[in-house]
C-alpha positions, 0 to 999 in steps of 0.5 A: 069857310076860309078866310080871305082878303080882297086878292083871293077873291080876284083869284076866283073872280079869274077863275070864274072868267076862265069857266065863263070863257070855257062855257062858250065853247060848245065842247068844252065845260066850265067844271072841268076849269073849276075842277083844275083851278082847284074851286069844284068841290067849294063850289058844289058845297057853296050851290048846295047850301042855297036851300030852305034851312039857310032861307030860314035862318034869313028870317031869323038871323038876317042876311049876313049870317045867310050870306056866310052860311052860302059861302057869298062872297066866293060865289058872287066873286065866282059867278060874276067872273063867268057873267063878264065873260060870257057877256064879253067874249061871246061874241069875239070866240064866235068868230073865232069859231067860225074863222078860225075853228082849226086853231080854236079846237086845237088850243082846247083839245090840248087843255081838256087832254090835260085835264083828263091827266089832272083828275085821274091824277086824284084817283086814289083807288085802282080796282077793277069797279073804278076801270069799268066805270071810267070806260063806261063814262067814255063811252057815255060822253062819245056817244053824246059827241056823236049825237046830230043837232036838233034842226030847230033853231026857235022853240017855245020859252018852256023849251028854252026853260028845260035847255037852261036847266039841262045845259047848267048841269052839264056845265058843272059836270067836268067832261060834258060841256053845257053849251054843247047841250044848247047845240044838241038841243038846238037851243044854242044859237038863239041863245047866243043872239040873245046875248049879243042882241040883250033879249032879256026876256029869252035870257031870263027864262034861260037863267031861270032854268038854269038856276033850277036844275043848278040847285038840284043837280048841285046836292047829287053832286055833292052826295057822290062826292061826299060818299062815293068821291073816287068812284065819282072821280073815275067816271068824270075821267072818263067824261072828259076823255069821251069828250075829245071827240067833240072838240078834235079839231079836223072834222069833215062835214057830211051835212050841211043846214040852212040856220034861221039867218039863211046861212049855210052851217055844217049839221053833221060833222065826223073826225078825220085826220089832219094828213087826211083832211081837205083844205089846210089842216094849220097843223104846226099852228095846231100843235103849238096851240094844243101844247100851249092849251096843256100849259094852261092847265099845268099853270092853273094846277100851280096856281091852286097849289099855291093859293091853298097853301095862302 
């Protein structure tokens, strides 16, 4: 691993707030910050290690030699960063969603829509093989966007177990956001609460999952990474454009449900156009936010180009 003094672990102690900021937002996944931001491929690598062979060497070697071997310090730095977030801005992108959803979806589509330009931009390889898969990775992420919401809202700690493994593969995969998963699933706004009201024991069973299918999912990733990178590529391109459709922000509600707190929330929504939209579409706000959301990605793609070259 490379060298690194205490300002280039700020550097990915931001970034992992960045993700950890991105992972709030049900549409929007935190590997597609990673990927941007230039960590993806260190963070896969860094997951992957956590395995028996590096326990092992715990026994023989002791813990500083384990920690160097999982690359430690760049995935406390990493993973702190997103807890800080998460933890901190939970509550306030809540409101904002709920407030404000227009000028939220917005900011984001404009950064996703960037992102998509950003990772094909590493395709190395054209071919007819890398078109078809980047159409049915489209199409795949669409049509995960368009699925309703489970009704539950309250299930058993197995069911929170298998929603924390399935969300965190979602969340390290660019394109397909983990706590949209939660929504499917229904599994999102317990969650949620869980973290303003500090349920450690629901957050914890959560966790757990996710620590489970993060390890597993991990090593798939970086078997396609190592053996089939632009072929990988080409489909998480397409994920991130499928993805768009979750998160353009004028939607029309054809359905509403009443939540565990007696509130009524929209269940089943489709996207309109702004000129076409009821209320106040907000669509100079939402073009200023959209352009300052693509900003955002150019300035995190210097930002990696600049800290490798450190």
């Amino acid at each position: 691993m490379q060298q690194r003094n205490f300002s280039h672990y700020l550097i990915i102690l931001l970034k992992g707030i960045a993700m950890g900021a991105a992972d709030v937002v049900p549409g929007v996944s935190g590997g597609t910050i990673a990927f941007i931001s230039g960590i993806y491929e260190e963070l896969l690598s860094s997951i992957s290690g956590i395995n028996i062979a590096n326990f092992k060497l715990l026994k023989k070697e002791g813990f500083k030699a384990a920690w160097k071997a999982i690359n430690g310090n760049f995935l406390l730095a990493l993973l702190s960063g997103i807890f800080i977030s998460i933890v901190s801005l939970a509550k306030l992108i809540s409101w904002l969603l709920e407030n404000k959803p227009i000028l939220v979806w917005s900011f984001f589509f404009g950064l996703v829509l960037a992102s998509i330009l950003y990772v094909a931009k590493q395709l190395t390889k054209w071919n007819a093989v890398t078109i078809i898969l980047l159409m049915l990775g489209a199409i795949a992420a669409y049509f995960i966007t368009t699925l309703q919401p489970a009704i539950s809202e309250s299930s058993s700690l197995l069911f929170f177990f298998f929603a924390g493994a399935l969300a965190i593969c979602a969340m390290i995969l660019p394109g397909i956001s983990g706590s949209f998963i939660l929504v499917l699933l229904g599994a999102y706004k317990p969650v949620l609460d869980a973290i303003h009201n500090r349920d450690v024991k629901l957050l914890g069973v959560v966790a757990f999952g996710a620590v489970v299918g993060l390890l597993s999912f991990s090593k798939v990733l970086r078997w396609l990474f190592d053996h089939h990178k632009n072929y990988t590529l080409a489909v998480l391109t397409g994920f991130i454009l499928g993805s768009l459709n979750k998160i353009w922000p004028w939607k029309e509600t054809l359905t509403w449900r009443i939540n565990s707190h007696g509130v009524k929330v929209p269940f089943n929504e489709q996207s309109v156009s702004p000129f076409s939209f009821e209320g106040d579409s907000q669509l100079m706000m939402a073009i200023i936010l959209s352009i300052i959301g693509f900003a955002v990605i150019i300035l995190l793609e210097k930002l990696a180009n600049i800290s490798n070259k450190v």
